[in-house]
MDAnalysis code that builds the backbone (N, CA, C; Angstrom):
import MDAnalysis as mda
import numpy as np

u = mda.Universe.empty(612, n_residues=204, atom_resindex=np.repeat(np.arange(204), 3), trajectory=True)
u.add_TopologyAttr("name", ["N", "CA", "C"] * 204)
u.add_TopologyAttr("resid", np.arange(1, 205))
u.add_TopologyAttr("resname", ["UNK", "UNK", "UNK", "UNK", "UNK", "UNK", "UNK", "UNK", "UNK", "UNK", "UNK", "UNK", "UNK", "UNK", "UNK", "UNK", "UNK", "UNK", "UNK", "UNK", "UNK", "UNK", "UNK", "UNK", "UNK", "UNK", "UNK", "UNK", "UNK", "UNK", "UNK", "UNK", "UNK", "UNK", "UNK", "UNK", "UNK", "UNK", "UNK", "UNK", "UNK", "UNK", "UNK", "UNK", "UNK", "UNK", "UNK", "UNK", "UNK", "UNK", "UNK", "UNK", "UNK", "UNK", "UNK", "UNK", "UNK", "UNK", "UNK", "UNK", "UNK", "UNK", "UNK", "UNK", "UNK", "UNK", "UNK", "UNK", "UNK", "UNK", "UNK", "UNK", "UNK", "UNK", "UNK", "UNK", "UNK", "UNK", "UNK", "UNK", "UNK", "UNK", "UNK", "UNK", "UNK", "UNK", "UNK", "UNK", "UNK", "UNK", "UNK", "UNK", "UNK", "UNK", "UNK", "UNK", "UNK", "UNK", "UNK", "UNK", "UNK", "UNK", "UNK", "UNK", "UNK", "UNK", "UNK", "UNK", "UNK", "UNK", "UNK", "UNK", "UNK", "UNK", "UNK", "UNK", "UNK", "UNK", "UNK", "UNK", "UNK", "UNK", "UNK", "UNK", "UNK", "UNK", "UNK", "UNK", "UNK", "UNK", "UNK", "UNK", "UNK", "UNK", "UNK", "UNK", "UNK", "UNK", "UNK", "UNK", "UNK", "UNK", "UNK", "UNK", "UNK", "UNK", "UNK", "UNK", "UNK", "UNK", "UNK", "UNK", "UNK", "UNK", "UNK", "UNK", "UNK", "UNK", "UNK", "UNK", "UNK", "UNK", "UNK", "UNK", "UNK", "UNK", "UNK", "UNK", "UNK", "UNK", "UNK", "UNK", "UNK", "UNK", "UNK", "UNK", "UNK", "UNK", "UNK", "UNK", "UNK", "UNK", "UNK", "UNK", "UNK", "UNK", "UNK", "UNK", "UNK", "UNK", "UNK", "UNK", "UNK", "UNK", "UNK", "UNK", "UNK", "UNK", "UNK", "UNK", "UNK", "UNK", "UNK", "UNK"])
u.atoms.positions = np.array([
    [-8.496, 6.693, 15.723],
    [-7.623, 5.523, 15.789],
    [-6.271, 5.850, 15.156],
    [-4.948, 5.728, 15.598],
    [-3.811, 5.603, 15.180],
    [-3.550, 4.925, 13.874],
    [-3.394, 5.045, 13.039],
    [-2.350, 4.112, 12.357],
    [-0.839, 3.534, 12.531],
    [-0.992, 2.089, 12.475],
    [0.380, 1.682, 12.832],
    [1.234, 1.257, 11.050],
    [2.217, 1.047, 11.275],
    [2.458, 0.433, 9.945],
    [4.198, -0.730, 10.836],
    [3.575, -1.677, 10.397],
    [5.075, -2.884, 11.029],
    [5.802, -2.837, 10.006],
    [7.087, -2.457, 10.185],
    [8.290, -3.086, 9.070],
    [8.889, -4.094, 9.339],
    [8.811, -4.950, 8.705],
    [10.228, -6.604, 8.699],
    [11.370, -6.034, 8.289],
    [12.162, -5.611, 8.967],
    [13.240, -5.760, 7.818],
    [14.666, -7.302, 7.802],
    [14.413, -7.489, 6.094],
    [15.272, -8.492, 6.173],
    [16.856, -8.203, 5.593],
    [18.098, -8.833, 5.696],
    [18.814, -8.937, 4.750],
    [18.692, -9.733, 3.923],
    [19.203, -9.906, 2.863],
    [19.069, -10.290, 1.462],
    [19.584, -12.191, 1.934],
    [20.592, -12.407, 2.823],
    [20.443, -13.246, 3.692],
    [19.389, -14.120, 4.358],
    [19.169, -13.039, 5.426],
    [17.900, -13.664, 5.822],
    [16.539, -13.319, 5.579],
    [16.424, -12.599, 4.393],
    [14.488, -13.187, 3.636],
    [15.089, -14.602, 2.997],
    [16.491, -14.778, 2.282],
    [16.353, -16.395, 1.872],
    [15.948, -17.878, 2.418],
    [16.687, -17.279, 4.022],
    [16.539, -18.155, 4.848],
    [15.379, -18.456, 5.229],
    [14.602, -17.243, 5.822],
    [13.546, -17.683, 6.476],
    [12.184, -17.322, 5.559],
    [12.273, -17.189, 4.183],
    [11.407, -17.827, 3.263],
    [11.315, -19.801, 3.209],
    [12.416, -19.666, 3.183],
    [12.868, -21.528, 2.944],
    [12.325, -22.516, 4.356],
    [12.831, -21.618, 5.393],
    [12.496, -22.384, 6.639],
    [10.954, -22.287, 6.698],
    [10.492, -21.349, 6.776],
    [9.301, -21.105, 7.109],
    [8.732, -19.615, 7.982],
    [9.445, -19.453, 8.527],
    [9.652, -18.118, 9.782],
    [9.116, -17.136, 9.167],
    [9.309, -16.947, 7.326],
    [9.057, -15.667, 6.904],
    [7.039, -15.527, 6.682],
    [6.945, -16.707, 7.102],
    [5.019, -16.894, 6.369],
    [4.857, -17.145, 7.914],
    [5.245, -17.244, 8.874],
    [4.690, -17.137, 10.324],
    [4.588, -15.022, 10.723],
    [5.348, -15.085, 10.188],
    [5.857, -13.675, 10.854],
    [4.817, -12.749, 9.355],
    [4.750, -12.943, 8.739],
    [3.600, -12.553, 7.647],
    [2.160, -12.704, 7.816],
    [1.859, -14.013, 8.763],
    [0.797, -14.287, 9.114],
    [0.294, -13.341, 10.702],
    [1.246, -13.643, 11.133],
    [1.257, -12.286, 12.430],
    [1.059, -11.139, 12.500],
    [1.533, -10.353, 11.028],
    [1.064, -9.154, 11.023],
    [-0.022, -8.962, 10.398],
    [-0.355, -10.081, 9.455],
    [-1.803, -9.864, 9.184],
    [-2.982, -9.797, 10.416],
    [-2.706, -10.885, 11.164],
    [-3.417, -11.005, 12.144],
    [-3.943, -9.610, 13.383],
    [-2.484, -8.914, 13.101],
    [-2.360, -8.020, 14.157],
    [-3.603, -6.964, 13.824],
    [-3.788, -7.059, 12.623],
    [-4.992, -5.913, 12.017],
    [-4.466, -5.064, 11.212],
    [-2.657, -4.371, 11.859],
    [-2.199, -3.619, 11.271],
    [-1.523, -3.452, 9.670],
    [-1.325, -2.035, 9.011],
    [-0.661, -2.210, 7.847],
    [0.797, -2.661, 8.079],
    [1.271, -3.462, 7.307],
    [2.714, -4.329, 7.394],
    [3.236, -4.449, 6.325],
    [4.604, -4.426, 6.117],
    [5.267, -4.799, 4.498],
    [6.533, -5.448, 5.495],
    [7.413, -6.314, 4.129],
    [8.714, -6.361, 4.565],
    [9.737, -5.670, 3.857],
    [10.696, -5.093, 4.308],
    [11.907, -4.637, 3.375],
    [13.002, -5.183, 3.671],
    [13.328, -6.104, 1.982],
    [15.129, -6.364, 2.082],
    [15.770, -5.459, 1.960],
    [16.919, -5.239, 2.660],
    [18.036, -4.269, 3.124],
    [19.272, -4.036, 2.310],
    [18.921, -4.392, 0.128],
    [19.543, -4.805, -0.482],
    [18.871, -4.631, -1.519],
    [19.485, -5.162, -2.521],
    [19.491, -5.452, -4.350],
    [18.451, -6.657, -4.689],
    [17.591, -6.940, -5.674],
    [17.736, -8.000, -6.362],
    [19.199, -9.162, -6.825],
    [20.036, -8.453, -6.828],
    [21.440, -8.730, -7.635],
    [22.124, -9.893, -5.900],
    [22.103, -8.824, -5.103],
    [22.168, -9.271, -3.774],
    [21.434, -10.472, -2.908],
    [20.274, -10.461, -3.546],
    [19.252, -11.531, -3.158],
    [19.591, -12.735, -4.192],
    [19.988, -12.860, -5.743],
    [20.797, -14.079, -6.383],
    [21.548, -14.337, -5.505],
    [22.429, -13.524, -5.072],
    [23.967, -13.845, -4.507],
    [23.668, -14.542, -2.985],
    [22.856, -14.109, -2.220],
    [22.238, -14.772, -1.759],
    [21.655, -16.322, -1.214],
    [20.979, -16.296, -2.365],
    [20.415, -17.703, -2.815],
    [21.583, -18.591, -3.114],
    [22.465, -18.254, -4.150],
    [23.526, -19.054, -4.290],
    [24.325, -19.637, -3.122],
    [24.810, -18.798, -2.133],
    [25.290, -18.979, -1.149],
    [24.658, -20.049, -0.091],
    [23.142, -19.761, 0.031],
    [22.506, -20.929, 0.338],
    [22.219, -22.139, 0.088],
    [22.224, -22.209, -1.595],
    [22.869, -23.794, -2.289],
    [23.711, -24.095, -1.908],
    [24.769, -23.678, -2.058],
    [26.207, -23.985, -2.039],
    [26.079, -24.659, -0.058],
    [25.794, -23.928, 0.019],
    [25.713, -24.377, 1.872],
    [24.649, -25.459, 2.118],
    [24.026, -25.398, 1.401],
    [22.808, -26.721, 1.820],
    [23.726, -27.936, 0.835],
    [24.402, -27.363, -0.133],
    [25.107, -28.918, -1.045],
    [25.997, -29.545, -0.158],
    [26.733, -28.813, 0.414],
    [27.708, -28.918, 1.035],
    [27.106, -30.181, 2.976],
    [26.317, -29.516, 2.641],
    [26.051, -30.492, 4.628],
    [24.970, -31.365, 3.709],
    [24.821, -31.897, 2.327],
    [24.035, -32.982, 2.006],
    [22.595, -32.739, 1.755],
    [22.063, -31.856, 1.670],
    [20.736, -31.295, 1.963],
    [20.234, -31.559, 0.479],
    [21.119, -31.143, -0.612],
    [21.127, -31.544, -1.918],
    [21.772, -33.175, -2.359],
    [20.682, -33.594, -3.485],
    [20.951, -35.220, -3.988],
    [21.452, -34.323, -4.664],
    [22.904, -33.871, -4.860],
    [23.030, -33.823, -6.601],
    [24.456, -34.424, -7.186],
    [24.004, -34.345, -8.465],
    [25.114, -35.635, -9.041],
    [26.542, -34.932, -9.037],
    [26.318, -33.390, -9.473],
    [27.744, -32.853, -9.488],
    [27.626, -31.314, -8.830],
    [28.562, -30.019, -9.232],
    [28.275, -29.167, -8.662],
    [27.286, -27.857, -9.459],
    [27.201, -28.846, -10.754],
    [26.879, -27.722, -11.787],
    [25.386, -27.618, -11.595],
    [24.912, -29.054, -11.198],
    [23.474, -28.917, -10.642],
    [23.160, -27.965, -9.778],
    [23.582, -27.228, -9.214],
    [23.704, -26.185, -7.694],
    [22.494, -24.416, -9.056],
    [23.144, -24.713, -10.009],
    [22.291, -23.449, -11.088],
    [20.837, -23.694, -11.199],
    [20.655, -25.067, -10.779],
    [19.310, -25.629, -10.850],
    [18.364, -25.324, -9.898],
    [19.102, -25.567, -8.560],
    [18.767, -25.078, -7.269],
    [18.266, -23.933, -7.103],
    [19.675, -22.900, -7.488],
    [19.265, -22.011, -7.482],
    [18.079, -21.031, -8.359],
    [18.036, -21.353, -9.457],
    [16.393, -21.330, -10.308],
    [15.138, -21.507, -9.799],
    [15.342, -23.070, -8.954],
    [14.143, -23.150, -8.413],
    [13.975, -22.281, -6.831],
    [14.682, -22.102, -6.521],
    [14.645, -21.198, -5.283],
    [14.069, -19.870, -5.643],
    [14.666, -19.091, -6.242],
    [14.277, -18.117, -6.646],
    [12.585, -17.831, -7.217],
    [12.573, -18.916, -8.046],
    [10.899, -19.164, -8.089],
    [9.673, -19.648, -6.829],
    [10.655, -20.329, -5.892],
    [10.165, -20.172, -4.472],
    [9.492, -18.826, -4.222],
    [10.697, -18.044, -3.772],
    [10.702, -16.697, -3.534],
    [9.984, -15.741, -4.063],
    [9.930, -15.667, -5.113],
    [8.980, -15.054, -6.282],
    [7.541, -15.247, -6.070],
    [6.667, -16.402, -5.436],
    [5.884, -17.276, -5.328],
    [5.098, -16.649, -3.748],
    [6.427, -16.415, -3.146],
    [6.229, -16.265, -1.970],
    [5.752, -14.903, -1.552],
    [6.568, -14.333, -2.418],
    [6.662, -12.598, -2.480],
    [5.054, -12.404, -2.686],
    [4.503, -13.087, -4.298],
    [3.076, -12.478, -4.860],
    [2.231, -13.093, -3.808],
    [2.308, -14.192, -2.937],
    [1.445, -14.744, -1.946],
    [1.389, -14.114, -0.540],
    [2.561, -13.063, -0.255],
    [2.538, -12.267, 0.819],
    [1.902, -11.150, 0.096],
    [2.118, -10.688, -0.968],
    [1.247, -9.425, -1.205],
    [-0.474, -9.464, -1.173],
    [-0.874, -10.989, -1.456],
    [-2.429, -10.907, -1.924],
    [-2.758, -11.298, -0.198],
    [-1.890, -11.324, 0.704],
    [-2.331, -11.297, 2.563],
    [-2.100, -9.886, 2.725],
    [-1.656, -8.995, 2.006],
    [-1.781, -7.379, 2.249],
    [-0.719, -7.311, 3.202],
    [0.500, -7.971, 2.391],
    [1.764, -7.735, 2.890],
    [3.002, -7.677, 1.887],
    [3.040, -6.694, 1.379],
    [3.782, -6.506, 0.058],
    [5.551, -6.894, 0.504],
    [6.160, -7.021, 0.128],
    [7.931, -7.167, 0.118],
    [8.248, -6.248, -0.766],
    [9.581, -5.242, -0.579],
    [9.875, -4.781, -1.143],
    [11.216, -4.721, -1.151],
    [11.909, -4.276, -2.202],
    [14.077, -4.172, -1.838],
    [14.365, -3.229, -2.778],
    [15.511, -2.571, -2.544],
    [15.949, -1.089, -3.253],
    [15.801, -1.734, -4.595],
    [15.186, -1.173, -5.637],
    [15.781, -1.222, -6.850],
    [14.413, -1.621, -7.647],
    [13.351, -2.248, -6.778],
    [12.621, -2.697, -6.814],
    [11.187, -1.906, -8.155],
    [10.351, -2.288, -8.864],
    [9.523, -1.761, -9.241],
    [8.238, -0.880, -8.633],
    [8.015, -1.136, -7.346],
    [7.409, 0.017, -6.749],
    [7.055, 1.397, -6.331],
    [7.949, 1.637, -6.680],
    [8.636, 3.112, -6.687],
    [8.659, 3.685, -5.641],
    [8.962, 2.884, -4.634],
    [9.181, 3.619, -3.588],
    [10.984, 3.536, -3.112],
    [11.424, 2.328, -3.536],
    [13.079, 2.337, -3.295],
    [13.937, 2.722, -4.656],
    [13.762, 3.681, -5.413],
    [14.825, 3.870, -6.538],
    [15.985, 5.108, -6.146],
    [16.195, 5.494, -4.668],
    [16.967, 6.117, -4.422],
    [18.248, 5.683, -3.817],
    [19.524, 6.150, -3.898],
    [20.325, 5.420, -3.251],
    [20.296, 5.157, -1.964],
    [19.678, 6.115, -1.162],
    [19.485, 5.909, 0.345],
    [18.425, 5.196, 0.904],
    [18.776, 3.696, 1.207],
    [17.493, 3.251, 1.431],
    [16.494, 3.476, 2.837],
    [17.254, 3.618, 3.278],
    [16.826, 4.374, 4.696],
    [16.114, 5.512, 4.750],
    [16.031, 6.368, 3.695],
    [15.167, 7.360, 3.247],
    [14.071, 7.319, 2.165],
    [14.157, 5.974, 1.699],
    [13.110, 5.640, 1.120],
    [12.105, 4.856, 2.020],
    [12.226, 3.983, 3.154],
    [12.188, 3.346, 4.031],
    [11.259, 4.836, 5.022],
    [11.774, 5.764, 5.135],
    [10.784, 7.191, 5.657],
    [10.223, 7.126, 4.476],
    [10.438, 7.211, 3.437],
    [9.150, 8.134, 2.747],
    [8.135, 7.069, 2.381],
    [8.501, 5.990, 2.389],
    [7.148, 4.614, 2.088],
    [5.989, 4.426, 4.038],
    [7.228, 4.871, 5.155],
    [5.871, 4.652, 6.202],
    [5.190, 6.149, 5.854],
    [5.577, 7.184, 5.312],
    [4.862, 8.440, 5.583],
    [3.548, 8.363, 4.714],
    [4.136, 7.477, 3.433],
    [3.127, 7.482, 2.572],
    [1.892, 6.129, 2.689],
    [2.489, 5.433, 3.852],
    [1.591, 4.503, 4.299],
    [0.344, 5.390, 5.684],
    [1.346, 6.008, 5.924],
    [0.704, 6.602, 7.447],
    [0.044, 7.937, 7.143],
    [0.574, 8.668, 6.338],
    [-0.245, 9.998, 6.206],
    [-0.376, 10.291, 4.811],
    [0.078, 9.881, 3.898],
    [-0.357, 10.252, 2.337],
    [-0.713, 9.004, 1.127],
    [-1.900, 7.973, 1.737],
    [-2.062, 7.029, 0.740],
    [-3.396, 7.390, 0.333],
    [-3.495, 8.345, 0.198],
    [-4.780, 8.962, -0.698],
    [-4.928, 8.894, -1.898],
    [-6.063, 8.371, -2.823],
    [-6.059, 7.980, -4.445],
    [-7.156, 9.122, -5.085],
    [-7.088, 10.380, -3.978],
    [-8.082, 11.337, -4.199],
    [-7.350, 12.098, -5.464],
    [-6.055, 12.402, -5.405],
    [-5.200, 12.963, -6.305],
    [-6.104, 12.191, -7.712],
    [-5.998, 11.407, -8.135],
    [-6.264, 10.600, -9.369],
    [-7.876, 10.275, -9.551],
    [-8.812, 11.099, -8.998],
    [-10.238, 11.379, -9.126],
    [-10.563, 11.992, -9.881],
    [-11.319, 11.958, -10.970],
    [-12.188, 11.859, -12.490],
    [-11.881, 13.829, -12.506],
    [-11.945, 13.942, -13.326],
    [-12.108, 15.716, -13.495],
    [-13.064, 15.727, -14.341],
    [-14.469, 16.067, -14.552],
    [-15.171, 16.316, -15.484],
    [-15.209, 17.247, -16.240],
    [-16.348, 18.016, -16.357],
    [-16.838, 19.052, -16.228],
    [-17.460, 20.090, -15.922],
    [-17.585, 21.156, -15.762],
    [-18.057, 21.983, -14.628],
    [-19.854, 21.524, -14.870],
    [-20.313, 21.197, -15.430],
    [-21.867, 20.835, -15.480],
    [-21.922, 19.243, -15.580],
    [-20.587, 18.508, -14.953],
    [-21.255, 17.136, -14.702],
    [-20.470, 17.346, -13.485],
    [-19.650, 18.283, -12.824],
    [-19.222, 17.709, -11.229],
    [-19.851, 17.106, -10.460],
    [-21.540, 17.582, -10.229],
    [-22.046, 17.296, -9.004],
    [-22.478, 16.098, -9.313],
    [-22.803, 15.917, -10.428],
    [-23.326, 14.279, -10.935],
    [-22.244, 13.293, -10.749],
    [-20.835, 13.463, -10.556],
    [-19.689, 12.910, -10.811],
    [-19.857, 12.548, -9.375],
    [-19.775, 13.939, -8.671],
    [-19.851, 13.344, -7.145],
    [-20.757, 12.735, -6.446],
    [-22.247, 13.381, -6.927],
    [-23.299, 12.144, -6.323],
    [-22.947, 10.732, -5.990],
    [-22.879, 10.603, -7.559],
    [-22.547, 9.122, -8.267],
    [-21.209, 8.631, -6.994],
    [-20.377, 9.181, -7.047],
    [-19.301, 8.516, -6.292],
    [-19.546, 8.717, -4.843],
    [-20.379, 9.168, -3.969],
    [-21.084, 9.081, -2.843],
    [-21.948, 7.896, -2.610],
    [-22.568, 7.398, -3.386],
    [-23.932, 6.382, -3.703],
    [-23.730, 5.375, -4.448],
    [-22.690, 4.681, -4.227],
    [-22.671, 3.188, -4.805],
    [-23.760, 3.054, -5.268],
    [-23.821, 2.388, -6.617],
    [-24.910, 1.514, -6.776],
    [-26.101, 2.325, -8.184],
    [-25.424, 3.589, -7.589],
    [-26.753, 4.603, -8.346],
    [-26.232, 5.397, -9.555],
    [-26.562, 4.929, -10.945],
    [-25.752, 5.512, -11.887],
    [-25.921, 6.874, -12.739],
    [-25.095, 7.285, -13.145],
    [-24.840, 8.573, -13.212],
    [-26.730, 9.491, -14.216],
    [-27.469, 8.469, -14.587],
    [-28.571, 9.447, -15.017],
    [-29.488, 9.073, -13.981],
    [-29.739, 8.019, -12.906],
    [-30.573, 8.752, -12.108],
    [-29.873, 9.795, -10.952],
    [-28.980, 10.020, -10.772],
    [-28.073, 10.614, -10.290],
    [-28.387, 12.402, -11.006],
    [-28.220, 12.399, -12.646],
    [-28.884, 13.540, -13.008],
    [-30.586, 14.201, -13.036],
    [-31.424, 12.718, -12.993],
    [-32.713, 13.375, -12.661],
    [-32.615, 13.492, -11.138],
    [-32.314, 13.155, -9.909],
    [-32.787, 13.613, -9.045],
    [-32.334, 15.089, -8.646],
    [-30.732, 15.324, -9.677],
    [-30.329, 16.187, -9.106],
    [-31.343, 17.627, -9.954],
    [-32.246, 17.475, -10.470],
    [-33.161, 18.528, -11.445],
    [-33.533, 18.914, -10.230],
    [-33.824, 18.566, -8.887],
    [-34.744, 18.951, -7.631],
    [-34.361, 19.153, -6.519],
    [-32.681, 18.019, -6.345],
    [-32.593, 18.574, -5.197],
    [-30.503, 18.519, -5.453],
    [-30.044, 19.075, -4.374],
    [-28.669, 19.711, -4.910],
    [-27.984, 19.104, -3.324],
    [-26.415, 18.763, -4.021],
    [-25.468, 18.368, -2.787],
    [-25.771, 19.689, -1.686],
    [-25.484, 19.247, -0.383],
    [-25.171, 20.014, 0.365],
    [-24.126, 19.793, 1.728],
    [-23.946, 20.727, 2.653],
    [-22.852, 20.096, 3.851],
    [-24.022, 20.483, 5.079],
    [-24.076, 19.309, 5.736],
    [-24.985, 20.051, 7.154],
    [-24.353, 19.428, 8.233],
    [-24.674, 19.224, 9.319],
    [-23.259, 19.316, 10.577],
    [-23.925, 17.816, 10.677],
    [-22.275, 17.188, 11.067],
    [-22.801, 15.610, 11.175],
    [-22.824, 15.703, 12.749],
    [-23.038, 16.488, 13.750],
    [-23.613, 16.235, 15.142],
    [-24.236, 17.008, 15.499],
    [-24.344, 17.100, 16.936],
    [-25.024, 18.190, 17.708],
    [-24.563, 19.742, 17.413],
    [-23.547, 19.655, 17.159],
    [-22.338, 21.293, 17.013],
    [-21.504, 20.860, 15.937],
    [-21.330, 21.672, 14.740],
    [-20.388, 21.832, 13.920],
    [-19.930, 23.435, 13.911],
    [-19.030, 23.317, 13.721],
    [-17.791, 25.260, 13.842],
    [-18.366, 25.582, 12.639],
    [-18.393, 26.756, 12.797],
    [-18.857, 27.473, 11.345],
    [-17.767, 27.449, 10.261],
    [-18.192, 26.876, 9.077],
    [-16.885, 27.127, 8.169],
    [-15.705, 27.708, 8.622],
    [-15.708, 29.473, 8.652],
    [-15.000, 30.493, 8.606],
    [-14.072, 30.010, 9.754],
    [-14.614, 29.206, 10.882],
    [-13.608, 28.497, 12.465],
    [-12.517, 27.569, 11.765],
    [-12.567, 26.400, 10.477],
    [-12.206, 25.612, 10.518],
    [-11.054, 25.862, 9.837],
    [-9.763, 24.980, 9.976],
    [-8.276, 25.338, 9.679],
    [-7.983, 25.455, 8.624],
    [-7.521, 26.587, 8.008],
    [-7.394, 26.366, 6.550],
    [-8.256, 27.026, 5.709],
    [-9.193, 27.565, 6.115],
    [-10.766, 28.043, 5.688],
    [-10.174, 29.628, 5.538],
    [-10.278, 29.927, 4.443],
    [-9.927, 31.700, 4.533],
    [-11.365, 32.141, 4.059],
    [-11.355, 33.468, 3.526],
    [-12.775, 33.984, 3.481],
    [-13.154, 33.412, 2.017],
    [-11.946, 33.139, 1.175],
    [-12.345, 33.079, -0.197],
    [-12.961, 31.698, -0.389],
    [-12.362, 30.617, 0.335],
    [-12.723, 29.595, 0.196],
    [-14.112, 28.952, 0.851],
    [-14.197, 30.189, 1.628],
    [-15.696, 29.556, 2.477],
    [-16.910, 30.217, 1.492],
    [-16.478, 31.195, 0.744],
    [-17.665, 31.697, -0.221],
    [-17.752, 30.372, -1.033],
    [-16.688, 30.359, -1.456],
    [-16.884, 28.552, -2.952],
    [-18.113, 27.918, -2.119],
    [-18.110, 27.435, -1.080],
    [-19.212, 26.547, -0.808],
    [-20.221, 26.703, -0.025],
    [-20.146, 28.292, -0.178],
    [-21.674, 28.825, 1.255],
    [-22.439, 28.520, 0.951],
    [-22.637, 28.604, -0.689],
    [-24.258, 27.892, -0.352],
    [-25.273, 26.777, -0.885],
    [-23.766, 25.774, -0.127],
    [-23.844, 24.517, 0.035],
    [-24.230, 24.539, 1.110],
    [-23.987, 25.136, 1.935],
    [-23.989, 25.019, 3.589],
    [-25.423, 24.895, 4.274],
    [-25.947, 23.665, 4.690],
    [-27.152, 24.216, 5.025],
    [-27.348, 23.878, 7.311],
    [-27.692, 24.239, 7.972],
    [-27.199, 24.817, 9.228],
    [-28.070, 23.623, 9.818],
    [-28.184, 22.674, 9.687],
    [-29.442, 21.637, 9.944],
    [-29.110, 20.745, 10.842],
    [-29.583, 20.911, 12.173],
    [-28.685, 19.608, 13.160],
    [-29.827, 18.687, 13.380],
    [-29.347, 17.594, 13.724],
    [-29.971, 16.241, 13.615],
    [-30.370, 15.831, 14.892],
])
């Protein structure tokens, strides 16, 4: 199966807008729906997204949209908007649709080029979101117990060590035909010794 990954992208403009209208939780709900992985990216600052918001008070005070008594109330507006937004942001992330904008704590936009952070967040959505990097390192006489255990939900690490007194991990072909180690890409001679004899030739 492919992986897809959808980008929104907004300006700092319009995520204000169409947070407020509504458009931005239709179009959030759509990509959830779609099955696929999805984020949105503003095309901008935090700093940019105030400036923003303000601009949108000021424009909603202005055609009446705001009761307010004077113009200083408009700081108020804008407070609560922003906590809108904020609201909106952590409620698109827990639909497994994160928002993100340069500058942002994620670490994926702290470069000046956002357009190249923008590549390196689908690459790392599409081909490098692996959490294998950050897997337990034991010790050389608890590996296999380490790995049992993390194969077998459910089964904790000492019956995990008595069964392993008898019987030991192994690799056997998950079909009719598996390539012999030494065929597979990447496999040099040194590395196929590490696990020969793991290898057991057993088809199902």
């Amino acid at each position: 199966m492919k992986k897809v990954l959808n980008i929104e992208l907004k300006t700092p403009e319009d995520f204000v807008s169409s947070v407020l209208s509504g458009h931005l939780m239709e179009q959030v709900l759509s990509c959830r729906e779609a099955g696929n992985n999805a984020c949105v990216v503003i095309l901008g600052t935090l700093d940019e997204i105030y400036v923003a918001i303000d601009e949108s008070n000021e424009k909603r005070l202005i055609n009446g949209k705001f009761k307010f008594l004077n113009q200083d109330d408009r700081s108020n507006a804008n407070a609560s908007t922003l906590l809108r937004l904020k609201s909106f942001k952590k409620r698109s992330m827990l639909n497994g649709v994160p928002i993100f904008w340069k500058g942002d704590d994620s670490g994926f936009f702290e470069g000046e080029d956002q357009w190249a952070d923008i590549l390196e967040l689908a690459h790392d959505y599409l081909l490098d979101g692996s959490l294998l990097g950050f897997r337990q390192r034991p010790a050389d006489n608890d590996r296999e117990v380490a790995a049992a255990s993390m194969l077998h939900r459910g089964i904790g690490d000492s019956s995990m060590r008595e069964l392993l007194k008898d019987y030991t991990l192994a690799f056997v072909p998950r079909g009719i035909y598996a390539r012999p180690i030494e065929d597979l890409e990447g496999w040099g001679p040194k590395r196929c010794k590490q696990i020969a004899d793991m290898v057991r030739m057993i088809y199902r």
